[in-house]
VEXZA-316439 format. One record per residue (C-alpha): y, x negated, z negated; residue number from 1; residue in one letter. Coordinates in nm, 3 decimals, padded with zeros to 5 digits, always signed. Each point is the difference from the previous one (the first is absolute). Layout:
BEGIN
> v,u,w,resi,resn
> Y,X,Z,NUM,A
...
***
This chain:
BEGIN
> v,u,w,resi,resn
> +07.495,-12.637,-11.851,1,X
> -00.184,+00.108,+00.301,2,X
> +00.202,+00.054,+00.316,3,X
> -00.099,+00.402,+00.037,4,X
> +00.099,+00.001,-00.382,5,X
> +00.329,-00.159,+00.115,6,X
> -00.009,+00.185,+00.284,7,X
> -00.054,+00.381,-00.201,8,X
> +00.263,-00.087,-00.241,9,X
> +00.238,-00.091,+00.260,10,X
> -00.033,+00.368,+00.162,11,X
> +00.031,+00.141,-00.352,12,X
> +00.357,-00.157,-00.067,13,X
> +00.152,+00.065,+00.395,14,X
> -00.151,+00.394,-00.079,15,X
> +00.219,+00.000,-00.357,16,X
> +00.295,-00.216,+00.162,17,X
> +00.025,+00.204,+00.345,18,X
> -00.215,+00.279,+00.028,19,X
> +00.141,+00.171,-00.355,20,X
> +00.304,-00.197,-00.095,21,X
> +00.148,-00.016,+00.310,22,X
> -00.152,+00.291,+00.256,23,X
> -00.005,+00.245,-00.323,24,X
> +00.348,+00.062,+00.045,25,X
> -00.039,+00.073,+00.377,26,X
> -00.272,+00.266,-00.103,27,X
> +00.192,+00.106,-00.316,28,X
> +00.364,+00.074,+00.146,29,X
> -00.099,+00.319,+00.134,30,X
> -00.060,+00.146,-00.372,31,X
> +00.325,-00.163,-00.072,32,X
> +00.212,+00.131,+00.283,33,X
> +00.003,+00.309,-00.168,34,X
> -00.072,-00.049,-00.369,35,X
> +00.230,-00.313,-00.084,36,X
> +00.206,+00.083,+00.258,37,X
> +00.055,-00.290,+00.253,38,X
> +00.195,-00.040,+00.339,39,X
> -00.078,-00.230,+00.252,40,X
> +00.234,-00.239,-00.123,41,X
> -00.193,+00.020,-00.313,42,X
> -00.343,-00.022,+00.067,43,X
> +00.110,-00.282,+00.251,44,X
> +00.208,-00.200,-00.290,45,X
> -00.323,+00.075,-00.260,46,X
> -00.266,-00.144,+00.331,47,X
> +00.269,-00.326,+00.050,48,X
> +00.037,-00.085,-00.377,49,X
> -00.422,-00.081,-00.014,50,X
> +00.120,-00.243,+00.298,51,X
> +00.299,-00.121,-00.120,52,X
> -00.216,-00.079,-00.304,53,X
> -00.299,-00.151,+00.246,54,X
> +00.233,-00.204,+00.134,55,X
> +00.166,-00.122,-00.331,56,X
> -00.381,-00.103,-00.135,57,X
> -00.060,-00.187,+00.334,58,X
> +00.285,-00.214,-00.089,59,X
> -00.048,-00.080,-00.343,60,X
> -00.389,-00.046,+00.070,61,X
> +00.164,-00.367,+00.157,62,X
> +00.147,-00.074,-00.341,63,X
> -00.297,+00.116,-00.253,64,X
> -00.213,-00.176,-00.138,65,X
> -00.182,+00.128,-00.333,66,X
> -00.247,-00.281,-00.050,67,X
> -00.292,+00.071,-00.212,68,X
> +00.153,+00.343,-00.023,69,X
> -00.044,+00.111,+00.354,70,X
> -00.291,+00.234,-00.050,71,X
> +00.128,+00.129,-00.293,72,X
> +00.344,+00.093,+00.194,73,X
> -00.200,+00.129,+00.314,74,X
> -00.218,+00.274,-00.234,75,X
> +00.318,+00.115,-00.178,76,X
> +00.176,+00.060,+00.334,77,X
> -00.345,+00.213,+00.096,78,X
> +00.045,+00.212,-00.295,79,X
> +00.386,+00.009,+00.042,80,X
> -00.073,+00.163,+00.340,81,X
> -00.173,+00.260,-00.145,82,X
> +00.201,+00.079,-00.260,83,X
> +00.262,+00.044,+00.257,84,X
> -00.163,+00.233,+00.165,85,X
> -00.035,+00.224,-00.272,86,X
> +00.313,-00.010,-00.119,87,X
> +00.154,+00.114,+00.370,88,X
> -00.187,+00.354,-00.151,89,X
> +00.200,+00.000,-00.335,90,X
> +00.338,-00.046,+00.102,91,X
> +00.265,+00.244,+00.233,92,X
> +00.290,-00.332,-00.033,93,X
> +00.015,-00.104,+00.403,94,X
> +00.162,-00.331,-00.175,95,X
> -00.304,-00.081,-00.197,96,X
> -00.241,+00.093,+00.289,97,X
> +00.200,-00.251,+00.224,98,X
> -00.030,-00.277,-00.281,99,X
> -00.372,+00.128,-00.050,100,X
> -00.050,-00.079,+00.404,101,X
> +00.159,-00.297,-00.001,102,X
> -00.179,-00.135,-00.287,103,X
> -00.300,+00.071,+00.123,104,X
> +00.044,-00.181,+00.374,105,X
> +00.105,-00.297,-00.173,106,X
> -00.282,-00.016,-00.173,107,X
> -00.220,+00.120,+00.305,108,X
> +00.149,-00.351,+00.154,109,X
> -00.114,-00.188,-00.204,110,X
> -00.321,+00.178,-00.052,111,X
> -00.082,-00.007,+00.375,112,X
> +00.094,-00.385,+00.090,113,X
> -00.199,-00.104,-00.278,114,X
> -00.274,+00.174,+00.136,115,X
> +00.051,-00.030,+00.371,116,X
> -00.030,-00.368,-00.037,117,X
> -00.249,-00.046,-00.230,118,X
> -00.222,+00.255,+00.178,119,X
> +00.054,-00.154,+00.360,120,X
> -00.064,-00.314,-00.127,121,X
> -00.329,+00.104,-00.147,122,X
> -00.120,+00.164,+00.296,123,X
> +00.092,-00.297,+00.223,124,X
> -00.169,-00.238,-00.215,125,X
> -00.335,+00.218,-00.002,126,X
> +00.071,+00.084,+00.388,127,X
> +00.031,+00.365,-00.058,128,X
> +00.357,+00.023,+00.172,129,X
> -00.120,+00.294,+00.169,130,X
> +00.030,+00.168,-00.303,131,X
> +00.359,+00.014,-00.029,132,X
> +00.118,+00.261,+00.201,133,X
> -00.203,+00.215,-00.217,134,X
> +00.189,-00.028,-00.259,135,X
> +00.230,+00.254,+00.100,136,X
> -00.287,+00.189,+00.052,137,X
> -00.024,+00.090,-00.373,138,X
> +00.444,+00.117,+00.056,139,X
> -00.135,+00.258,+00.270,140,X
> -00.274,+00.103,-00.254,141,X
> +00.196,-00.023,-00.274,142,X
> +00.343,+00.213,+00.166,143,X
> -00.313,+00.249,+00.147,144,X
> -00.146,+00.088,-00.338,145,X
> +00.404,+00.048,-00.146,146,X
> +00.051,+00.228,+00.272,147,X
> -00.299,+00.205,-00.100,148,X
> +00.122,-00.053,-00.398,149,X
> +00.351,+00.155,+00.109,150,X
> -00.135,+00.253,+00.212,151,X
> -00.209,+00.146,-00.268,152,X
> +00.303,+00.014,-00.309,153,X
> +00.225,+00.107,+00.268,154,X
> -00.156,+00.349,+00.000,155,X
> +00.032,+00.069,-00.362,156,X
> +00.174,-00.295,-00.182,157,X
> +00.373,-00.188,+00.009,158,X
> +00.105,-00.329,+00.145,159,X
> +00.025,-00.172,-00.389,160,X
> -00.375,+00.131,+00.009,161,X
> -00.059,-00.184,+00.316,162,X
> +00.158,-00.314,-00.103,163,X
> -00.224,-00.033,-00.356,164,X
> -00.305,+00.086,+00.221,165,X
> +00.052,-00.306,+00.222,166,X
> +00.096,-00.197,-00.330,167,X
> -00.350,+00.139,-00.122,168,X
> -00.159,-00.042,+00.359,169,X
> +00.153,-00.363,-00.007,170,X
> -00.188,-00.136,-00.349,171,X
> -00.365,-00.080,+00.117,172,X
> +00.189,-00.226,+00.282,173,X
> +00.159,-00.190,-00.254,174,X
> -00.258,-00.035,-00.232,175,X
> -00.195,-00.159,+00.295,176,X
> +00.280,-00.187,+00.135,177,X
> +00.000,-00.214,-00.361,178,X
> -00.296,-00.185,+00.186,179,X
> +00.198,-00.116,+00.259,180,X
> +00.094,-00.402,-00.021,181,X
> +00.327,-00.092,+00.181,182,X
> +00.198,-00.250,+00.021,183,X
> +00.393,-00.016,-00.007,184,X
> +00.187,-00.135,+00.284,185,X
> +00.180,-00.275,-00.161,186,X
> -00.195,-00.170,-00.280,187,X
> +00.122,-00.321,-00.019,188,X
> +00.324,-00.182,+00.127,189,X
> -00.185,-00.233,+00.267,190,X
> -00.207,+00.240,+00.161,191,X
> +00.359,+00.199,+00.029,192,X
> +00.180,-00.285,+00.116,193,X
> -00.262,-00.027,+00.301,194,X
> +00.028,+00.324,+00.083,195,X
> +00.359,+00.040,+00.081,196,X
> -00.078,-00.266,+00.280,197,X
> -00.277,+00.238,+00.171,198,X
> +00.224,+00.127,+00.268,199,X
> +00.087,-00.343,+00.102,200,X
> -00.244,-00.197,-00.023,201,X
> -00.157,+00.315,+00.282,202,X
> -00.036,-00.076,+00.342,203,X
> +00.276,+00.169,+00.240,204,X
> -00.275,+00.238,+00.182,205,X
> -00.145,+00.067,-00.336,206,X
> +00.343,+00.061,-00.189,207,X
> +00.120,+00.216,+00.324,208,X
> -00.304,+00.231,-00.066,209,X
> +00.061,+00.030,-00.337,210,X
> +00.343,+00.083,+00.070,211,X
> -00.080,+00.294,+00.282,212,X
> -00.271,+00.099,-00.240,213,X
> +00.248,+00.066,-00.260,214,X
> +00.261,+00.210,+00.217,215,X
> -00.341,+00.200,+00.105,216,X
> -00.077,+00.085,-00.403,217,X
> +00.366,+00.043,-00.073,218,X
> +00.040,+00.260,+00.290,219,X
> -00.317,+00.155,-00.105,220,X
> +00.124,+00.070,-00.365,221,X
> +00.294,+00.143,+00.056,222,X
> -00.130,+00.209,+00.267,223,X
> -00.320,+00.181,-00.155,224,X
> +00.187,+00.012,-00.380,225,X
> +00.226,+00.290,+00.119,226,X
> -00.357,+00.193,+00.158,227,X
> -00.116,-00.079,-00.352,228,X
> +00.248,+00.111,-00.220,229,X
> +00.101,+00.287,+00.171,230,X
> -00.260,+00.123,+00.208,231,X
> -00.146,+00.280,-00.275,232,X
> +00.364,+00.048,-00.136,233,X
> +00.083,+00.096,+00.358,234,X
> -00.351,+00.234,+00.098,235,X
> +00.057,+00.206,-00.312,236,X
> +00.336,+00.132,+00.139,237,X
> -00.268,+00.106,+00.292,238,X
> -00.135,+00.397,-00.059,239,X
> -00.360,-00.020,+00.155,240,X
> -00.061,-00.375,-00.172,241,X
> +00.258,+00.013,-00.357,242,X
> -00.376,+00.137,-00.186,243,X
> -00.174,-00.280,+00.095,244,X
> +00.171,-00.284,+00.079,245,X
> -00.199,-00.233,-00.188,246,X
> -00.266,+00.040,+00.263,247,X
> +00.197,-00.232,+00.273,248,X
> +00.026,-00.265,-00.332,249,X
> -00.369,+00.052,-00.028,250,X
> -00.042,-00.081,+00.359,251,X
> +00.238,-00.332,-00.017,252,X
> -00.225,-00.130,-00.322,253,X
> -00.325,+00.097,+00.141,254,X
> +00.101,-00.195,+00.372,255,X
> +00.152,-00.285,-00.214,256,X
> -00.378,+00.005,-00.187,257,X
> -00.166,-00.048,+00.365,258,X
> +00.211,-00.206,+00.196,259,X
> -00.149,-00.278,-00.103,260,X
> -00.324,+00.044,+00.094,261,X
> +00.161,+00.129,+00.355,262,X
> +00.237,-00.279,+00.022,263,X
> -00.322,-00.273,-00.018,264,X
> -00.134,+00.164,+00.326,265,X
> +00.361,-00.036,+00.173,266,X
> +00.028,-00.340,-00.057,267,X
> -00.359,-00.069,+00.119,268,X
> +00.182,+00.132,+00.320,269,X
> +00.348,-00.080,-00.019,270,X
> +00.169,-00.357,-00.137,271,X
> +00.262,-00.025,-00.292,272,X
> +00.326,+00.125,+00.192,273,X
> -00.200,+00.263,+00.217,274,X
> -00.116,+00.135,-00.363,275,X
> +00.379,-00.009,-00.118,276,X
> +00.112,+00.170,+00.292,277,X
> -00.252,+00.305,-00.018,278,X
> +00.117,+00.067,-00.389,279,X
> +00.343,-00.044,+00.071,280,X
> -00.078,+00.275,+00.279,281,X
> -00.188,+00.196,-00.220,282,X
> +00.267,-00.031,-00.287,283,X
> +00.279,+00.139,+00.216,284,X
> -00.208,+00.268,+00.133,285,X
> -00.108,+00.079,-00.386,286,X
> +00.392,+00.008,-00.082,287,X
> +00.079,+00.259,+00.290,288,X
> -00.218,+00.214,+00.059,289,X
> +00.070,+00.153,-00.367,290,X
> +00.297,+00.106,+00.196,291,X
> -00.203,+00.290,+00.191,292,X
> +00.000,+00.311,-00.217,293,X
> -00.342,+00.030,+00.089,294,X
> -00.328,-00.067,-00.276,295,X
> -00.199,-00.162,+00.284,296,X
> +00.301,-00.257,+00.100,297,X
> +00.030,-00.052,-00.403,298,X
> -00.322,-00.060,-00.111,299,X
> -00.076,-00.225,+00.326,300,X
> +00.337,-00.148,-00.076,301,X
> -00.111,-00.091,-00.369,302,X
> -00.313,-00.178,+00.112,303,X
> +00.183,-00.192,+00.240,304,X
> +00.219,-00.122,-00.279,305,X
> -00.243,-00.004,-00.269,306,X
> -00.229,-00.215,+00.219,307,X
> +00.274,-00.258,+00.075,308,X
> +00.218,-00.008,-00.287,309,X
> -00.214,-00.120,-00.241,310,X
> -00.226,-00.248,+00.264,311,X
> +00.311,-00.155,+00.127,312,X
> +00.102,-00.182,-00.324,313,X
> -00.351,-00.216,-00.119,314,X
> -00.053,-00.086,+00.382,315,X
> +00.399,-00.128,+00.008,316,X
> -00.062,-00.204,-00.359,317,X
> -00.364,-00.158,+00.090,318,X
> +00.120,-00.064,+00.294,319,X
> +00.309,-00.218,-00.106,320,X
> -00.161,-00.132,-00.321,321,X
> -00.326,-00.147,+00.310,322,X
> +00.281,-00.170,+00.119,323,X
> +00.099,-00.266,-00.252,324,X
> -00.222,-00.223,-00.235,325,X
> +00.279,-00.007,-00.287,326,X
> +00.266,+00.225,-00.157,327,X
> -00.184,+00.338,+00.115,328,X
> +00.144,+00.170,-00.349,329,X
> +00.321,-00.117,+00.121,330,X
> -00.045,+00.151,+00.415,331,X
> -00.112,+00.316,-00.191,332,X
> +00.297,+00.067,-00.258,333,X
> +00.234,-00.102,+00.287,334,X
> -00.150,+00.273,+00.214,335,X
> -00.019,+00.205,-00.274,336,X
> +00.321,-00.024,-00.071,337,X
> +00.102,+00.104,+00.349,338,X
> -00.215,+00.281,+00.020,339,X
> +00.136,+00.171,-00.324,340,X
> +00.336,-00.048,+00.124,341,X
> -00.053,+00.201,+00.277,342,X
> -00.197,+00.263,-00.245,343,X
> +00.312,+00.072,-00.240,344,X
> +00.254,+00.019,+00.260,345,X
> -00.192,+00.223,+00.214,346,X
> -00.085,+00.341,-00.212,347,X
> +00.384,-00.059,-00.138,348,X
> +00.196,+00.000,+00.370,349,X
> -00.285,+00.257,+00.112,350,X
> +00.080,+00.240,-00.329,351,X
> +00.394,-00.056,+00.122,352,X
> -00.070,+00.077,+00.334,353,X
> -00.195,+00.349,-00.043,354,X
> +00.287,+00.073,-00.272,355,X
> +00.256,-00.034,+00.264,356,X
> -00.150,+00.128,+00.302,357,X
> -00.212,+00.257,-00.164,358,X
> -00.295,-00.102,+00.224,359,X
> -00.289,-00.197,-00.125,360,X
> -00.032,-00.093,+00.355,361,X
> +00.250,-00.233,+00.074,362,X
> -00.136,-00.212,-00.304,363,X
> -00.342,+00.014,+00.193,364,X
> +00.196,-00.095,+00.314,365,X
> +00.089,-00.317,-00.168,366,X
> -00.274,-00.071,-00.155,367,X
> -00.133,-00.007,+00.367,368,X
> +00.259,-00.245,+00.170,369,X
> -00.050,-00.251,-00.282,370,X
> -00.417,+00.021,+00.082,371,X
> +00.080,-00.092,+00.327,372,X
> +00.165,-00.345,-00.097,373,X
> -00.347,-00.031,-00.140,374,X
> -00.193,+00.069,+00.306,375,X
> +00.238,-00.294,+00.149,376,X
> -00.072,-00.243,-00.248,377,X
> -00.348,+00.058,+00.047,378,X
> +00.028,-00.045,+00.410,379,X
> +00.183,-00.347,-00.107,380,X
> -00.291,-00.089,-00.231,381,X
> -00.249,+00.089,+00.304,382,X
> +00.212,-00.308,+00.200,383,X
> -00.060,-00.218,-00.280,384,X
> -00.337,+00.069,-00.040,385,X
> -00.088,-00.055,+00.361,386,X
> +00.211,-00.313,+00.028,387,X
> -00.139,-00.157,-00.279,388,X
> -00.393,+00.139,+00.024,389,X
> -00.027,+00.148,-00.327,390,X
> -00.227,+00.288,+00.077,391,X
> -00.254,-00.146,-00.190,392,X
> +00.203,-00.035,-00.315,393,X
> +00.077,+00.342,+00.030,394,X
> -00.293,+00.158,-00.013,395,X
> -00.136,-00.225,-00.257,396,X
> +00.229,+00.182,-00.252,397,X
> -00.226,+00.345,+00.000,398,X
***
């Protein structure tokens, strides 16, 4: 296989993983506000369980190890996905949507490390590396075209509707994701047994970037997974915006589409933590502004966050996986593993927090504080950086 073939399939299963599986709900809990009914407590419990799940399957993808099976096991959790998907649209049991959501992140875990590393490897062997920030160019497609899907059946249809037309919407990405070759993190016990010694066989400047670079991608899950659980459950309690919120989702999946292509230029002018600092900026800006009952602040809110959400997480992953010659699945499920952690606890203690206080607002307020820990981790990765000269490295990653 080809690299762009790798490359094509790759964008095929992050668009069924993310941009339906995961960012469907964000799109889809507006419908369901009304028509299942949920609270905020709920919708945040049914966002946290796909986490709690995401989390779960970046664990056990340490301990798997399928053999000759692996491919097999990989294309049954593709069609698994979408059969998840349609089922959200044929059941009204909150229970069995929360086991349906945290089914489905466990196997989106496993799903995405296989691919993550197989892909990156592949480009870096080929030297296409710059290619891998746009894979989460296909997520900002793929979230753009459910927010037009959603925006259409939410004029005449019901949310089960909308969940069996992303289930239907989701097939042709399988079907192509099939081509995809992975490999599994953990295929033998020697190549395991290596990789648990990654961290320390790391230099200390190396391992203390690593470190800072994992407080910046911890701070920077937590923070934008409120703005994206919430952020169209909130705008359709808003009169002038309630019609049509599925625009400002639009706007974050079309920004997410382009950022890469924007973020190439910026780091043809900026180095590695510079870059880091401007979409931790933008991200807190994009979680906000939202804040400002006003369509302009909105909208320019939602490409602020779409542009930054979505760029923030392939930069953060190449970058770390440059850094190391050996265990780079390992590096990857660890900060995985991190990441989701901050995903499921964040929609649940935001959903608690609007239930309490009664304003969305104060979730967003938090949501803020914890993005600034991430702007200081990135200020402390600058310092590293520059004591250390790795500018170069840096912008070899896009």
């Amino acid at each position: 296989m080809n690299y762009l073939h790798a490359f094509l399939s790759s964008c095929s299963v992050l668009m069924l993983v993310f941009a339906i599986s995961r960012y469907g709900l964000t799109a889809m809990l507006p419908l369901m506000k009304s028509g299942v009914p949920l609270n905020a407590v709920q919708a945040g419990i049914l966002s946290s369980s796909n986490f709690i799940g995401y989390l779960s399957g970046a664990l056990l993808t340490r301990f798997i190890n399928p053999g000759r099976n692996k491919k097999i096991l990989y294309n049954l959790f593709l069609l698994l996905l979408v059969v998840m998907i349609l089922l959200m649209g044929m059941t009204h049991s909150l229970r069995f949507m929360v086991f349906l959501r945290f089914t489905s992140g466990l196997i989106s875990a496993f799903v995405f490390i296989s691919t993550f590393a197989w892909i990156s490897s592949v480009l870096m062997q080929n030297n296409k590396k710059e290619l891998l920030p746009l894979l989460y160019s296909s997520v900002g497609l793929g979230i753009f075209l459910v927010s037009v899907i959603i925006g259409i059946i939410d004029d005449f249809a019901t949310w089960e509707v909308g969940w069996i037309s992303l289930g239907i919407f989701a097939v042709p990405f399988c079907i192509f994701s099939f081509t995809a070759r992975p490999f599994l993190p953990c295929t033998d016990a020697t190549d395991s047994g290596s990789k648990r010694g990654v961290y320390k066989e790391m230099p200390a400047h190396i391992k203390s970037l690593v470190i800072f670079t994992l407080i910046f991608y911890a701070a920077e899950g937590f923070s934008n997974n409120i703005s994206a659980t919430f952020i169209l459950y909130n705008l359709k309690n808003l009169d002038f915006i309630s019609d049509n919120v599925w625009e400002a989702w639009a706007l974050v999946g079309f920004a997410g589409f382009l950022s890469p292509f924007l973020i190439r230029k910026l780091l043809k002018t900026f180095d590695f933590p510079m870059t880091l600092l401007t979409l931790q900026t933008l991200l807190s800006l994009g979680i906000i502004m939202p804040l400002i009952e006003n369509k302009l602040f909105i909208y320019a809110g939602s490409v602020f966050f779409g542009f930054s959400f979505l760029s923030i997480p392939p930069i953060t992953l190449g970058f770390v996986s440059s850094l190391v010659n050996e265990g780079k699945d390992k590096i990857i499920s660890d900060f995985t593993i991190i990441f989701s952690s901050a995903l499921f606890i964040s929609p649940v203690l935001g959903g608690i927090i609007t239930d309490i206080t009664g304003h969305y607002s104060n979730s967003v307020l938090l949501a803020f504080s914890i993005s600034m820990v991430g702007l200081l981790s990135s200020f402390f990765i600058n310092k590293i950086y520059r004591i250390n000269n790795f500018q170069s490295t840096a912008r070899g990653i896009i």
